[in-house]
Each structure stands twice: as C-alpha cells, then as structure tokens.
VEXVO-637327 format. One record per atom (N, C-alpha, C, O): residue number from 1; residue in three letters; atom name; x, z, y. Coordinates in steps of 0.001 Angstrom, whole numbers, padded with zeros to 6 digits. Example, Ala and Ser with C-alpha at 12.3 -4.5 7.8 and 13.67 -1.06 7.14 Angstrom:
2
ATOM  seq  type  atom       c1       c3       c2
ATOM    1   ALA     N   013190   007800  -005690
ATOM    1   ALA    CA   012300   007800  -004500
ATOM    1   ALA     C   013200   007800  -003300
ATOM    1   ALA     O   014236   008465  -003319
ATOM    2   SER     N   012850   007080  -002250
ATOM    2   SER    CA   013670   007140  -001060
ATOM    2   SER     C   012900   007870   000030
ATOM    2   SER     O   013409   008039   001138
//
This chain:
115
ATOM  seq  type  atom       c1       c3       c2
ATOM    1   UNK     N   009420   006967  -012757
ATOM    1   UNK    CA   009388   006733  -011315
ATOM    1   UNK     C   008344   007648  -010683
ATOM    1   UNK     O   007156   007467  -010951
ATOM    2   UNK     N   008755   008691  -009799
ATOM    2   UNK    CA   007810   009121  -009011
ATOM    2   UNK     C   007868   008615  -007424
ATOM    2   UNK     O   008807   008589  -006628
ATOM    3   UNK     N   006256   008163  -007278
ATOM    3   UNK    CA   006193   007774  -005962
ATOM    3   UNK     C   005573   008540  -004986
ATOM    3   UNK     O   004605   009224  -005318
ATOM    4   UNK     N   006019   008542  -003681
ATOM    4   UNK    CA   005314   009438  -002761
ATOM    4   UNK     C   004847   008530  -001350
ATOM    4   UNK     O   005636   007878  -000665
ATOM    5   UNK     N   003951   008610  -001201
ATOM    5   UNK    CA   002863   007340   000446
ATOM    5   UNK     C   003012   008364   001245
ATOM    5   UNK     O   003345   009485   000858
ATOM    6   UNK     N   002801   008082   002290
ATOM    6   UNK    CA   002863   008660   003880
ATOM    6   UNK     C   002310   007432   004662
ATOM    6   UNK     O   001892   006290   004473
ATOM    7   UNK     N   002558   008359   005674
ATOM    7   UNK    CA   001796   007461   006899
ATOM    7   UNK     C   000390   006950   007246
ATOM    7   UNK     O  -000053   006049   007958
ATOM    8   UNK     N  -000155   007944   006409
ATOM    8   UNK    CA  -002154   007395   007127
ATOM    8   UNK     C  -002014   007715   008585
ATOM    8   UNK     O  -001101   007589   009401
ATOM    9   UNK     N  -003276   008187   008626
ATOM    9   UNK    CA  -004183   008556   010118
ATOM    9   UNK     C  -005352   008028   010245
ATOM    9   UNK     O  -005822   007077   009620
ATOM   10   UNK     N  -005811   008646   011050
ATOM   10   UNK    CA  -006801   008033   012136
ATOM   10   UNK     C  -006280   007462   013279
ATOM   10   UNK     O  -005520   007963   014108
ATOM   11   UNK     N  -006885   006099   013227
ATOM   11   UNK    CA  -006776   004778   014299
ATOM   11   UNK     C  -008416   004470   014751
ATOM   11   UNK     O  -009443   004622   014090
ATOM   12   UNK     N  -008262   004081   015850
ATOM   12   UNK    CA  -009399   003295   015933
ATOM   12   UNK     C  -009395   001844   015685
ATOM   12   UNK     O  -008310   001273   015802
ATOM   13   UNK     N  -010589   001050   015312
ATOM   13   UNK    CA  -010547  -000173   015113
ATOM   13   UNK     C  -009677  -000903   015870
ATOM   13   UNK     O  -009546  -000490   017022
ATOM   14   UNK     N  -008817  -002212   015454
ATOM   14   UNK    CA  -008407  -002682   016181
ATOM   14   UNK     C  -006484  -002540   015947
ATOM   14   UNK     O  -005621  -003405   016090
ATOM   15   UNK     N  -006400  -001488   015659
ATOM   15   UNK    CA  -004994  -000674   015556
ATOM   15   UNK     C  -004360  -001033   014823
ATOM   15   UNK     O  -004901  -001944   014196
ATOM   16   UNK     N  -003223  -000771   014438
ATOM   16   UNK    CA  -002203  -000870   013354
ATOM   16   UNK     C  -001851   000833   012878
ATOM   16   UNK     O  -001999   001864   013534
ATOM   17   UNK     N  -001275   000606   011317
ATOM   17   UNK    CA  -000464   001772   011003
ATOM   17   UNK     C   000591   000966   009834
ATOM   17   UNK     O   000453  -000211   009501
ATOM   18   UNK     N   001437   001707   009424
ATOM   18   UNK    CA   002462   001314   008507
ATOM   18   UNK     C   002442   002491   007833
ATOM   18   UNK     O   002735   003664   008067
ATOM   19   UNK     N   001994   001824   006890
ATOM   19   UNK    CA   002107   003316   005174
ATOM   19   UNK     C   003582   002888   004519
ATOM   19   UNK     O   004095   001813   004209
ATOM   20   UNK     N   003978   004219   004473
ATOM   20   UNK    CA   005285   004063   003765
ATOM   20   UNK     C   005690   004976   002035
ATOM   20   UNK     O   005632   006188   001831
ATOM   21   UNK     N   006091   003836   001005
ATOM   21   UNK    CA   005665   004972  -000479
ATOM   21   UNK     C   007369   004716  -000857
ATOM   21   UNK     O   007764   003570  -001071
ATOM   22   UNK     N   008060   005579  -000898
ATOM   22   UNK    CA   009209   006711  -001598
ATOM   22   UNK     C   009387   006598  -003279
ATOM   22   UNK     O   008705   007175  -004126
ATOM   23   UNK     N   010181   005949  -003426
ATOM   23   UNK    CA   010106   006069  -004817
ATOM   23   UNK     C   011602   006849  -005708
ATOM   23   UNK     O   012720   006356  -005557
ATOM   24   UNK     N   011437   007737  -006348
ATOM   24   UNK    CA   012350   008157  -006951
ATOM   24   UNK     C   012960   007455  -007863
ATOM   24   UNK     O   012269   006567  -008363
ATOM   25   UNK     N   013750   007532  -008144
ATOM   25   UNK    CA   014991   006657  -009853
ATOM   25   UNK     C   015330   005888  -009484
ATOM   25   UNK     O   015061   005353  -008408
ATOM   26   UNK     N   016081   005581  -010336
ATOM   26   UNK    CA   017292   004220  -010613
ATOM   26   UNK     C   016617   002902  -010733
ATOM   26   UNK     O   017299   001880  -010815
ATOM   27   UNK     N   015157   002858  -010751
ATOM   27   UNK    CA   014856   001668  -011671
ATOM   27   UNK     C   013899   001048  -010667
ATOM   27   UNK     O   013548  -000098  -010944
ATOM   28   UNK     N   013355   001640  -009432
ATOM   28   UNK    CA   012388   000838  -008723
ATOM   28   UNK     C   012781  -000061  -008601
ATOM   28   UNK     O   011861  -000876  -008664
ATOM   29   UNK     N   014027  -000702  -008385
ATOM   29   UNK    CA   014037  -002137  -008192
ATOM   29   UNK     C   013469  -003172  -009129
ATOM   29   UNK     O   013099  -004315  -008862
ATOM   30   UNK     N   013477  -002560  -010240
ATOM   30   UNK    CA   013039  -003185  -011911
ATOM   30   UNK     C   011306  -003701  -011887
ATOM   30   UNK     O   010711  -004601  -012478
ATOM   31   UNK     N   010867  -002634  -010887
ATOM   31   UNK    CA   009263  -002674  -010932
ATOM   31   UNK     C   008721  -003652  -010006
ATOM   31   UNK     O   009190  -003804  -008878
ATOM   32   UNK     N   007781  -004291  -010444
ATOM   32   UNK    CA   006569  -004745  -008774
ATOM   32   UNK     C   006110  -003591  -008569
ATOM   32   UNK     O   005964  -002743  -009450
ATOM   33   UNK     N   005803  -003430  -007223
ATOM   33   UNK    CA   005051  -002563  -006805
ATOM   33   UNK     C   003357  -002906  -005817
ATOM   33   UNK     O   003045  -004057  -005513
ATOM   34   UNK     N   002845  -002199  -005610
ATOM   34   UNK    CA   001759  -002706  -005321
ATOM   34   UNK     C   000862  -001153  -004522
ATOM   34   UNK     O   001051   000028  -004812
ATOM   35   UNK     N  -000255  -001825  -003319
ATOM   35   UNK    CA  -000748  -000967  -002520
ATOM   35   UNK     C  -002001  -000849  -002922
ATOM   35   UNK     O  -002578  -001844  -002484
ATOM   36   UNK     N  -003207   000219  -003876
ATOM   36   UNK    CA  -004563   000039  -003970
ATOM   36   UNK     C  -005029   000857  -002937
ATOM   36   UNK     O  -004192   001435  -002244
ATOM   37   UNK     N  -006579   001051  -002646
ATOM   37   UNK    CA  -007088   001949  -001828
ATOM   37   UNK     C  -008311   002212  -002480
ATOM   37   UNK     O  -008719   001434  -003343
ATOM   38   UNK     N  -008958   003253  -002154
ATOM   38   UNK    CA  -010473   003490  -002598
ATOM   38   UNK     C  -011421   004299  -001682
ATOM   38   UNK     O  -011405   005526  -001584
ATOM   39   UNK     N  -012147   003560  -001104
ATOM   39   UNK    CA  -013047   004002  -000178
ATOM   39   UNK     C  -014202   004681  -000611
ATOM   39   UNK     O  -014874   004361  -001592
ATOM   40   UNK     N  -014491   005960   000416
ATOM   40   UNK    CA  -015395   006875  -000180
ATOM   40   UNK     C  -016834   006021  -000983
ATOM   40   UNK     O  -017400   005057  -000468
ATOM   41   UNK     N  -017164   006545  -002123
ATOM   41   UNK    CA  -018285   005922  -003135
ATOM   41   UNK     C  -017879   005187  -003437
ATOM   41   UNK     O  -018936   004742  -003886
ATOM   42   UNK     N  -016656   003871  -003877
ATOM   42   UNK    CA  -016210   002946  -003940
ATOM   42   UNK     C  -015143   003428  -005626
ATOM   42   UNK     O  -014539   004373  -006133
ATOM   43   UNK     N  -015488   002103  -005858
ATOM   43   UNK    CA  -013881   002004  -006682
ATOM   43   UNK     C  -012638   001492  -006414
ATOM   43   UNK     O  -012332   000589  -005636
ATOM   44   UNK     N  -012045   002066  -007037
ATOM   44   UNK    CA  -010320   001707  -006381
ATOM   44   UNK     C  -010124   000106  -006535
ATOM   44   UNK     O  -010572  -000687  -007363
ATOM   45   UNK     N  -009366  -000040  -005530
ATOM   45   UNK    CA  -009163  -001953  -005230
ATOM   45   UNK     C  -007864  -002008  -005141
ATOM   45   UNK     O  -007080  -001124  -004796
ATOM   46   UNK     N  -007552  -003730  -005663
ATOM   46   UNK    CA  -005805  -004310  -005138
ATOM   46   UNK     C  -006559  -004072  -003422
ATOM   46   UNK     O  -007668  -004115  -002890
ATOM   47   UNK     N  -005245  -003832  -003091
ATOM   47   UNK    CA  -004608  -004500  -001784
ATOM   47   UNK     C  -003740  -005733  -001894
ATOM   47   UNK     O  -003989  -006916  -002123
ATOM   48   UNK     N  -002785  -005141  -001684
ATOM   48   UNK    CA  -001145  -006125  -001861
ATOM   48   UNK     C   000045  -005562  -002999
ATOM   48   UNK     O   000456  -004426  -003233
ATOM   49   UNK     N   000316  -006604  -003453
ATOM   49   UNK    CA   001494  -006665  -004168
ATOM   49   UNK     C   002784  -006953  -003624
ATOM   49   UNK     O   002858  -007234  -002427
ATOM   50   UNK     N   004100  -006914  -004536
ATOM   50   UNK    CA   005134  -007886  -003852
ATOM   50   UNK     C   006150  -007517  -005211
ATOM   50   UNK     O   006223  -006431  -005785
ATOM   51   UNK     N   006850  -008695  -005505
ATOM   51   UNK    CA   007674  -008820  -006870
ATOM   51   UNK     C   008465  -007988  -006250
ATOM   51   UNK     O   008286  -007306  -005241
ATOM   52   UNK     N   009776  -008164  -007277
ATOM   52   UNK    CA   010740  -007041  -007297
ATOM   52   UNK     C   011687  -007481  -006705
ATOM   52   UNK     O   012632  -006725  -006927
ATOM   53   UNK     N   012094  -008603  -005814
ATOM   53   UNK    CA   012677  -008938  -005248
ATOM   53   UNK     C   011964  -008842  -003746
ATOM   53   UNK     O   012692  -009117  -002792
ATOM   54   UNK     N   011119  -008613  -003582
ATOM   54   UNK    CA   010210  -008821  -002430
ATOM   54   UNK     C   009984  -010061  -001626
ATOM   54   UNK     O   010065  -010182  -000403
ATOM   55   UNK     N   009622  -011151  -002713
ATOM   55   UNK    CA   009912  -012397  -001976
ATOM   55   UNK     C   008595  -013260  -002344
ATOM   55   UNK     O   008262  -014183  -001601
ATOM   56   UNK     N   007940  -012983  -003365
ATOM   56   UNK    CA   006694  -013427  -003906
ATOM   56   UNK     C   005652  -012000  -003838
ATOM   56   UNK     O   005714  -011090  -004665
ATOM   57   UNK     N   004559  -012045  -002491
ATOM   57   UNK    CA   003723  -011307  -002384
ATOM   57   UNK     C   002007  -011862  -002625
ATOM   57   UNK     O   001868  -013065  -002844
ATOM   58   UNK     N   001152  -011264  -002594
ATOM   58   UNK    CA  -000184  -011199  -003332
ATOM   58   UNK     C  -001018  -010303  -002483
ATOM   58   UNK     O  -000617  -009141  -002405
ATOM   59   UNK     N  -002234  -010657  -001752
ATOM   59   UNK    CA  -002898  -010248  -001301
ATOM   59   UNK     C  -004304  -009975  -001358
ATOM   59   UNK     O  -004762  -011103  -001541
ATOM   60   UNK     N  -005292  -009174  -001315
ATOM   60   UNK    CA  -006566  -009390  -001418
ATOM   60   UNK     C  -007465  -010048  -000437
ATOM   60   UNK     O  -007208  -010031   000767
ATOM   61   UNK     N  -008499  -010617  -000924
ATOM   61   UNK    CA  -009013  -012004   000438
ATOM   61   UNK     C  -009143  -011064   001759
ATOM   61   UNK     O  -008784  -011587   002814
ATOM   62   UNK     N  -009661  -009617   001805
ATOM   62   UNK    CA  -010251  -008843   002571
ATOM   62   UNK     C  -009060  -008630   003556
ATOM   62   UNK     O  -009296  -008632   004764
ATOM   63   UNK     N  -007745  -008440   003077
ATOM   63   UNK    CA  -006450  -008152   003855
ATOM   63   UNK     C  -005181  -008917   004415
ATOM   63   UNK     O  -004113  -008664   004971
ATOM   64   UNK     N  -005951  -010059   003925
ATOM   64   UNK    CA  -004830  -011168   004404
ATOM   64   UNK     C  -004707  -011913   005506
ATOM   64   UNK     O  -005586  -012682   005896
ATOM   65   UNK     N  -003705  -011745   006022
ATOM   65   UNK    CA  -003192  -012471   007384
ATOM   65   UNK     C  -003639  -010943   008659
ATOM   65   UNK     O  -003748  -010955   009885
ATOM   66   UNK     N  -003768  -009989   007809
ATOM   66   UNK    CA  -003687  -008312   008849
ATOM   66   UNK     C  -002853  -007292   007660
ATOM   66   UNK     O  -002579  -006246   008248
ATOM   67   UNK     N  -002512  -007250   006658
ATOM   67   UNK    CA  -001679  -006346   006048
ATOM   67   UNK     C  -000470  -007326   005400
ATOM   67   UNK     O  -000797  -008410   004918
ATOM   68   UNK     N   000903  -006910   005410
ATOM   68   UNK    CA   001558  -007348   005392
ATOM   68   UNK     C   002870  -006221   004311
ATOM   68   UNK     O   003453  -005227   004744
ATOM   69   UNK     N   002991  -006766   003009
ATOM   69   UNK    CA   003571  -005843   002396
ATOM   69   UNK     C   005300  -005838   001888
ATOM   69   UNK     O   005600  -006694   001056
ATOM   70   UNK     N   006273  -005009   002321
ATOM   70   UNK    CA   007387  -005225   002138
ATOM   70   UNK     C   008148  -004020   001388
ATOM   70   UNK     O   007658  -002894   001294
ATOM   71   UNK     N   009425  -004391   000856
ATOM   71   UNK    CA   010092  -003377   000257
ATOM   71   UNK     C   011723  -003421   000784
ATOM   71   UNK     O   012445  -004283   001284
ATOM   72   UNK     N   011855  -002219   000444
ATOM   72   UNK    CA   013526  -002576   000584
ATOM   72   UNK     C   014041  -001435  -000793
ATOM   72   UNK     O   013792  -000267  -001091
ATOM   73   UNK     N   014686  -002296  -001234
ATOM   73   UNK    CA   015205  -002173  -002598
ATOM   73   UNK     C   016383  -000871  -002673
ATOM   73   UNK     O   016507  -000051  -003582
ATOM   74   UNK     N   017252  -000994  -001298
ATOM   74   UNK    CA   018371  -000144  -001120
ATOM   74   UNK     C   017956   001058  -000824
ATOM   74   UNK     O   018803   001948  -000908
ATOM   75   UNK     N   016633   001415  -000422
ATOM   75   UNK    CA   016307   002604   000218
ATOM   75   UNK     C   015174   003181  -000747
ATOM   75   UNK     O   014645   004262  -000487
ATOM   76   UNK     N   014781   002366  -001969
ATOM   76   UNK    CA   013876   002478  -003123
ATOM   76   UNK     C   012292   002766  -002046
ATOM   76   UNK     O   011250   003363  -002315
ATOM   77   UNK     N   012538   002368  -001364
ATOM   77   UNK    CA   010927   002024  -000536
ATOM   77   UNK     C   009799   000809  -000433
ATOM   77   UNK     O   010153  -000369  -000418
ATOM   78   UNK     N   008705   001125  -000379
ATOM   78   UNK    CA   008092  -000591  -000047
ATOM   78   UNK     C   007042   000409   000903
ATOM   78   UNK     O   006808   001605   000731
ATOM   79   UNK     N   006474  -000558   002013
ATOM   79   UNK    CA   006027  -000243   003329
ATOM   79   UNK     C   004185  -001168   003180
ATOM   79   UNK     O   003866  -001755   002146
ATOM   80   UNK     N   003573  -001112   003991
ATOM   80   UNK    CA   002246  -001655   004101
ATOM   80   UNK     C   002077  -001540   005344
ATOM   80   UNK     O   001803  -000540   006007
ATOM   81   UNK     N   002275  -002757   005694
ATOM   81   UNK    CA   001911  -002390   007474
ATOM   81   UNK     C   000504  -003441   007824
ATOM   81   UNK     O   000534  -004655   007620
ATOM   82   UNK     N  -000776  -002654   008420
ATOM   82   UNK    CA  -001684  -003007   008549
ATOM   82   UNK     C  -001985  -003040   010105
ATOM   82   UNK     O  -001902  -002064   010851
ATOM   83   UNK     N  -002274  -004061   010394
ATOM   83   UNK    CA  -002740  -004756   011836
ATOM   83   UNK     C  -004188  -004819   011451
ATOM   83   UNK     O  -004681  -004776   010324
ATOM   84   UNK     N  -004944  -004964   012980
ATOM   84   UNK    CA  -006286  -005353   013113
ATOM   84   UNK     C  -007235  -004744   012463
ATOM   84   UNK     O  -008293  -005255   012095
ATOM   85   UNK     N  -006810  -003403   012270
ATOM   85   UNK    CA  -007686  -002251   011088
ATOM   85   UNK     C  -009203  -002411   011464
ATOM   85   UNK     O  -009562  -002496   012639
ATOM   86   UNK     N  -009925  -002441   010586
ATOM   86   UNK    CA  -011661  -002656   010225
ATOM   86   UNK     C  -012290  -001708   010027
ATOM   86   UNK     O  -012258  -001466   008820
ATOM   87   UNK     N  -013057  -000777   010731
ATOM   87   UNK    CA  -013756   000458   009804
ATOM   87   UNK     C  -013795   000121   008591
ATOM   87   UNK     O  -013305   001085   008001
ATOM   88   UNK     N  -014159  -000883   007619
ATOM   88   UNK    CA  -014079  -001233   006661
ATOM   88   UNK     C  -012677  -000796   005587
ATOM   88   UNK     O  -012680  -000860   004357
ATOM   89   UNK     N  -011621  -000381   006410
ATOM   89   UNK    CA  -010817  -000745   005822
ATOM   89   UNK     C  -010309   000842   005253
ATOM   89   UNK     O  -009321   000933   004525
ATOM   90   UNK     N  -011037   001960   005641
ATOM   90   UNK    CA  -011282   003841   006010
ATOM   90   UNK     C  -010896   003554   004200
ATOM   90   UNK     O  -011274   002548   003601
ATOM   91   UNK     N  -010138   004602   003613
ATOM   91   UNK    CA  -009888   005299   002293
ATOM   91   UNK     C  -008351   005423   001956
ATOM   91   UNK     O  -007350   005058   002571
ATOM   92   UNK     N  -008532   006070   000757
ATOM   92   UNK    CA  -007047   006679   000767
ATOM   92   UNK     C  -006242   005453  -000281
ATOM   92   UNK     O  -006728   005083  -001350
ATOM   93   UNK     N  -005220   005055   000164
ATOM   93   UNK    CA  -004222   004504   000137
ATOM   93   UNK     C  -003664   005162  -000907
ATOM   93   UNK     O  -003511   006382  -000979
ATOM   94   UNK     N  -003176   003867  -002202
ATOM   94   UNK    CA  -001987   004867  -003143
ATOM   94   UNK     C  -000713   003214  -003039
ATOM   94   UNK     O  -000890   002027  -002763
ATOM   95   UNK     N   000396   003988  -003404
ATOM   95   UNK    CA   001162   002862  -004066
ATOM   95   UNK     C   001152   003103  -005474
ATOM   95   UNK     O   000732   004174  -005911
ATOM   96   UNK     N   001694   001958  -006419
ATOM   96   UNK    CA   001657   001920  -007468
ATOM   96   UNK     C   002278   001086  -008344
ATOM   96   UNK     O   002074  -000098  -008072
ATOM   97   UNK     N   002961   001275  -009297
ATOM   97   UNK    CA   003735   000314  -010150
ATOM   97   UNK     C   003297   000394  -011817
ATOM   97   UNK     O   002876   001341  -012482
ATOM   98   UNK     N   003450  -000352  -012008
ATOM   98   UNK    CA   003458  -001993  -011847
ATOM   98   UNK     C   002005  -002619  -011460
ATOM   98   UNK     O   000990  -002711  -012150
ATOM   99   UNK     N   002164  -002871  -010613
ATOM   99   UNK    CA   000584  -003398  -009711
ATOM   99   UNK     C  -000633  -004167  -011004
ATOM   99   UNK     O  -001801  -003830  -011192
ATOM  100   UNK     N  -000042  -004980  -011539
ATOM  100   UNK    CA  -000710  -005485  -012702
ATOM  100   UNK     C  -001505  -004706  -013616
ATOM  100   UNK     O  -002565  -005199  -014002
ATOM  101   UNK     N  -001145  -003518  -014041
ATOM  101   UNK    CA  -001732  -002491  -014844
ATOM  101   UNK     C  -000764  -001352  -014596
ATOM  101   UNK     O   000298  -001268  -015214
ATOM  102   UNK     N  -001148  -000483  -013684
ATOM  102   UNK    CA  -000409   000772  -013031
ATOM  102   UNK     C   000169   001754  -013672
ATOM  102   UNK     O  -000244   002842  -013271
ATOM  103   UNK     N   000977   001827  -014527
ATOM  103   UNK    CA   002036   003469  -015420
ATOM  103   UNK     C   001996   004433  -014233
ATOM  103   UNK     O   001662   005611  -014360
ATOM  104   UNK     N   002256   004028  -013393
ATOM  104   UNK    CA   002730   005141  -011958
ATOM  104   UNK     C   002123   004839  -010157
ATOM  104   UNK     O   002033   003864  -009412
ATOM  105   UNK     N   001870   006046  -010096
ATOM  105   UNK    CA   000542   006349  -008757
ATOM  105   UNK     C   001256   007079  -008005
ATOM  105   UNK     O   002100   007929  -008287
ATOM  106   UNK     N   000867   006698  -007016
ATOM  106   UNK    CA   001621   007935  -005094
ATOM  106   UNK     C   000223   008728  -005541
ATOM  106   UNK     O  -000502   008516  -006513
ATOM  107   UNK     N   000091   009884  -004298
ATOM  107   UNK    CA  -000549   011016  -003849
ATOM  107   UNK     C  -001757   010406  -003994
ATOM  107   UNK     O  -002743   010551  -004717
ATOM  108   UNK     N  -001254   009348  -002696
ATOM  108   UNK    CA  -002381   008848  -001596
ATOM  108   UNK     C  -001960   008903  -000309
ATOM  108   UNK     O  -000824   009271  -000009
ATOM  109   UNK     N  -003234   008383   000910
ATOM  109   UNK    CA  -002746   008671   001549
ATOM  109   UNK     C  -003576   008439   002358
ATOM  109   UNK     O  -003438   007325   002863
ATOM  110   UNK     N  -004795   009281   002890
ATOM  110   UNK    CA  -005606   008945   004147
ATOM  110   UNK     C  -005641   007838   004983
ATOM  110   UNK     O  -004658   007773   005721
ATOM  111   UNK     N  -006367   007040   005095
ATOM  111   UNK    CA  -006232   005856   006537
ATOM  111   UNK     C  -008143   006300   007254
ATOM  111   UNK     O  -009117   006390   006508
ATOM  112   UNK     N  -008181   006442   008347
ATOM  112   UNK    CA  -009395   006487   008443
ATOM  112   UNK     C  -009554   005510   009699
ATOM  112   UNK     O  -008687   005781   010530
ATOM  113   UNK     N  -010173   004727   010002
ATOM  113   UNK    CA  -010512   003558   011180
ATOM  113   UNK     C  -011874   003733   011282
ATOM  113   UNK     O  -012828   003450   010557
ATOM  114   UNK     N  -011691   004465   012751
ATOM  114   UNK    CA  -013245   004595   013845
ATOM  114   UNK     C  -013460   003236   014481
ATOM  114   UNK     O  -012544   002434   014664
ATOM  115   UNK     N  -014661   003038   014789
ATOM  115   UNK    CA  -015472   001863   015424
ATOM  115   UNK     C  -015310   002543   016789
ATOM  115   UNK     O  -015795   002028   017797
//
C-alpha cells in the first residue's frame, strides 16, 4: 500500500482544514488506517484511528470532539478533518496503516496554526 496526505496549510487559530491520504492497491479496505503528527522537537503521536469499515474510531484526549476521522473505502481514501485548530496542534501530519504498529507511512503533510 502506498499512501499519499494532502491538504495542510497555514490557518490561523480557530480554523478548520481537512487532510486528505490516497491510498494505492486492492487491499486498503483490509487495513485500519490511522492519522499521526509530529511537532517540531517532539515525537511522533496517535491522532485518530478508524477500523476498516469506518465505523469504530479512536481518538487522542488532545483531539477529540475537534478532529473527526473518516474513510471511504470506494475511493481507497480516509480524510481528517480538524475544527477549532490550536497553535498546539502546528506539525506534519502522516497517515498510516495499520495504526496499531505502522508497515506503511504518507509523505506528510504540513499543518501550521498561528495564534
């Protein structure tokens, strides 16, 4: 499976963006997939998960009830759409499967949130 994220930017606090990760093959549907990030000096963190049906999702305490994670199976995509962005929340974005212990990584993907 190769995956590819899009959709950072710069927002200011307050904002929304929707990251979107591309997955190549036959088999994403087979996988959970899952959103980490890693903020500059930081180590890489869960975000959100979501099974392979996209019906049982998983969140980190820091992102819940403002990131909201979905997939669509037919289009081999899963999306991250983040409301109420936090300077806190500034680093690059990967998707990743199998969220549990990761075989396969996106690019990345810039998010930066000004105060």
């Amino acid at each position: 499976v190769q995956l590819q994220a899009s959709g950072g930017g710069l927002v200011q606090a307050g904002g929304s963006l929707r990251l979107s990760c591309a997955a190549s093959g036959r088999t994403f549907s087979t996988y959970r997939m899952g959103w980490f990030r890693q903020a500059p000096g930081k180590e890489r963190e869960f975000v959100a998960s979501t099974s392979r049906s996209g019906v049982i999702t998983q969140y980190a305490d820091s992102v819940k009830g403002r990131f909201t994670i979905s997939r669509d199976n037919a289009k081999n995509t899963v999306h991250l759409q983040m409301n109420s962005l936090e300077p806190d929340d500034t680093g690059v974005y990967y998707c990743a499967a199998p969220p549990s212990r990761p075989h396969y990584w996106g690019q990345g993907t810039l998010v930066t949130v000004s105060s």
